[in-house]
C-alpha positions in Angstrom: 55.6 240.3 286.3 57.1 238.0 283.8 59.0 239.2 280.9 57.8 238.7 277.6 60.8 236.7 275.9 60.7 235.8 272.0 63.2 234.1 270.5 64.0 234.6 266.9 65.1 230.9 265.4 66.7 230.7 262.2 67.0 227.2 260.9 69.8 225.4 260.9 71.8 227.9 263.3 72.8 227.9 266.7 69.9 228.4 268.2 69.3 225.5 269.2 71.0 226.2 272.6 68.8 229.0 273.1 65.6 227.1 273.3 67.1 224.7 275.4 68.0 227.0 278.2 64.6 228.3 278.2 63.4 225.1 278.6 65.5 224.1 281.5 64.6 227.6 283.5 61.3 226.7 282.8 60.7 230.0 281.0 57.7 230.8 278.7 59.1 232.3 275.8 57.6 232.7 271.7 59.1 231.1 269.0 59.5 233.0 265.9 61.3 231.1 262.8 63.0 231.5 259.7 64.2 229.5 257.0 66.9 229.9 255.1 67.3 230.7 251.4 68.5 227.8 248.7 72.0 229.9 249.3 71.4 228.4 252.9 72.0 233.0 253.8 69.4 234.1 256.6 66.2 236.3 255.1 66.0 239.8 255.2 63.1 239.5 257.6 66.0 238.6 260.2 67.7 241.8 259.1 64.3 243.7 260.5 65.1 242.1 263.8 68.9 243.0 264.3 71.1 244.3 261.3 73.4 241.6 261.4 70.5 239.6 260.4 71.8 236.4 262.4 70.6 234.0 264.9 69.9 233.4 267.8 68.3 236.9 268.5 66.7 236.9 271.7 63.9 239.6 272.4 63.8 240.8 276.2 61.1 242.8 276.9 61.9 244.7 273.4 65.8 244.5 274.5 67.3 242.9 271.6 70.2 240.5 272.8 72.8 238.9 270.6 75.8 236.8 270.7 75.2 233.0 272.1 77.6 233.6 275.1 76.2 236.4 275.7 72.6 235.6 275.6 73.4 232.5 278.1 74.9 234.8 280.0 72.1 236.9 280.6 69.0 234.7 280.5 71.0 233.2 283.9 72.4 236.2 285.6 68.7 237.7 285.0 65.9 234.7 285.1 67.6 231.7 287.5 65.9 232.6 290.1 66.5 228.7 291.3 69.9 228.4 290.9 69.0 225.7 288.4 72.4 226.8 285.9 74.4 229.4 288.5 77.4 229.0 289.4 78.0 227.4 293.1 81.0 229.7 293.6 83.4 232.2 292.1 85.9 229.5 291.0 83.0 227.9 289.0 81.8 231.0 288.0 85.3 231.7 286.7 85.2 228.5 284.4 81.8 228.9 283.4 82.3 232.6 281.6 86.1 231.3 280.1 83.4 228.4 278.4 81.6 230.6 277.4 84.1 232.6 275.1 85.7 230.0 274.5 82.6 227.6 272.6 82.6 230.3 270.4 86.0 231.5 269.7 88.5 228.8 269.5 86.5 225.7 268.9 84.1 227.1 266.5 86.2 228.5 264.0 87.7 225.2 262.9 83.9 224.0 262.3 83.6 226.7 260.7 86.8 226.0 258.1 85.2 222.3 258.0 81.6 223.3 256.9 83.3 225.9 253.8 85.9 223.6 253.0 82.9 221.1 252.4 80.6 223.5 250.4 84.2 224.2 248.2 84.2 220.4 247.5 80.1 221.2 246.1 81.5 223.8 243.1 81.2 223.2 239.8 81.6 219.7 238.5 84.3 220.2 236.0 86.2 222.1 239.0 85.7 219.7 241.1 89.1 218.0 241.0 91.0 221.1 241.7 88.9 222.3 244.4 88.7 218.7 246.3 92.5 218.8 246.6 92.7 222.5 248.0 89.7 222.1 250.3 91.5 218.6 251.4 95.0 220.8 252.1 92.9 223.3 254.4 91.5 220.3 256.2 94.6 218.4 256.9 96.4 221.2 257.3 94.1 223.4 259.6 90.4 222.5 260.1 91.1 218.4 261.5 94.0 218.8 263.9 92.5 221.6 265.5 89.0 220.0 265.4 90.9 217.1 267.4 93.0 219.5 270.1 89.7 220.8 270.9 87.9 217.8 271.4 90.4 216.6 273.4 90.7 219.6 275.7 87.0 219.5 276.4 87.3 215.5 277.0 90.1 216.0 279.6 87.9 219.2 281.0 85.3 216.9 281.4 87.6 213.8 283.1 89.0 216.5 285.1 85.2 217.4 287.0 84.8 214.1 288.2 82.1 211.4 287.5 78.8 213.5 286.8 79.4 213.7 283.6 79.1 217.1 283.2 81.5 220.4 282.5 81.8 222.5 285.5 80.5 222.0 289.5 77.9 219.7 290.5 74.8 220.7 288.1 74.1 221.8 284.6 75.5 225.0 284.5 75.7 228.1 281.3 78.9 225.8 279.9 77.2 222.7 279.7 74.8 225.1 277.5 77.0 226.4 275.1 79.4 223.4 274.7 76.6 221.5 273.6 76.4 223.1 270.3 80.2 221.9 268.7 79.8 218.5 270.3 76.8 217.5 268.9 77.9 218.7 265.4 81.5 216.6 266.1 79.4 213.2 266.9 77.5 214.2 263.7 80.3 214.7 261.6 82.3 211.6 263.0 85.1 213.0 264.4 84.3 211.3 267.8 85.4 208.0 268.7 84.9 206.2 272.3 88.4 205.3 272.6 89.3 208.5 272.5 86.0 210.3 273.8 84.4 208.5 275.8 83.6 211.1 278.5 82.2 213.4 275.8 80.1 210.4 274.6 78.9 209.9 277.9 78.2 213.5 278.1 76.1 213.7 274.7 73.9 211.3 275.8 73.1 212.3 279.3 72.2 216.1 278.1 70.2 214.3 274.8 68.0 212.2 277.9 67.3 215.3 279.8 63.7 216.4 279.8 64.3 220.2 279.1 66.2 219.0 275.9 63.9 216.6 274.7 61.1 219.3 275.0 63.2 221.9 273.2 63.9 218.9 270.3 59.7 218.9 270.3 59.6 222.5 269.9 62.0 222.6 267.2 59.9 220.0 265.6 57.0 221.8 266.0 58.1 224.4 264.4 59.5 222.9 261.4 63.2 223.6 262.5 66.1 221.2 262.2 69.5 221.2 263.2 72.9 222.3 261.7 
């Protein structure tokens, strides 16, 4: 019997990646969405779902699961049945759980400096000034260099695996998943270049031309949903 899945999508958040795994287990799953406030917080309908009121929440068969790494995690130790994302071996397997803590641990929280050092720049006009030279110190300082460390870790990670362009093994796997997520917001936010990313480049367009991905773009779509 299948499970019934339901993803609960909150727009512009990082769940994204969730309806693209779905997708490439070939999983039926419902969508249920949520738009942010003009204070761009998450609804208090989310809060009915989970307490943290965040996203991605995905709905197991009533088990709530939370927690992007974790929720990749799952979905593949419990639905790939095909071996579509698994691991090939321990070593892999090994490398593929590190990716996963480390997507959203190390790398994120510089984004994360970047995206409130940007909304400090949007205070109050007359402020303005003041604030555009501390967030400016935070970003030199802090948020770019270890934006750029990152990136290149994950462009020699990916050099390192060989030609197939893709993070770990021989096939998409769960880090190919959840590193998707901070390199499509670095292209987005220009701090990629192909001098000094090209394998990352390479790697962002061969996951964009996949079909599962282009179907979870539809779905987004759809749904009136749009990206971080």
């Amino acid at each position: 019997m299948s499970p019934k899945i339901v993803l609960h999508y909150l727009d512009q958040s990082r769940a994204d990646r969730i309806i693209w795994l779905l997708e490439e287990l070939g999983l039926d799953y419902e969508l249920k969405t949520y738009k942010r406030g003009r204070d761009m917080v998450s609804p208090p309908e989310l809060k009915r779902v989970h307490p943290l009121g965040k996203s991605p929440v995905l709905e197991v068969d009533g088990k709530k699961l939370i927690e992007s790494g974790y929720i990749v995690d799952y979905v593949i130790r419990h639905f790939d049945n095909n071996k579509v994302l698994a691991a090939d071996n321990e070593e892999d397997a090994e490398k593929i759980s590190l990716a996963l803590h480390h997507a959203e641990g190390s790398i994120m929280t510089p984004f994360i400096v970047a995206l409130i050092t940007t909304k400090i720049r949007e205070g109050p006009f007359l402020a303005r000034p003041l604030l555009n030279i501390v967030a400016g110190r935070v970003e030199s300082s802090y948020a770019v260099p270890n934006i750029n460390l990152q990136l290149d870790y994950l462009e020699q990670l990916l050099k390192d695996n060989g030609s197939n362009g893709l993070f770990v093994g021989e096939h998409l796997t769960g880090a190919d998943i959840i590193y998707m997520f901070p390199l499509r917001i670095a292209k987005e936010r220009n701090f990629l270049s192909i001098q000094r990313h090209p394998n990352i480049l390479k790697y962002l367009e061969t996951i964009q031309a996949r079909d599962a991905y282009k179907r979870a773009e539809t779905r987004e779509r759809e749904a009136g949903m749009s990206k971080i």
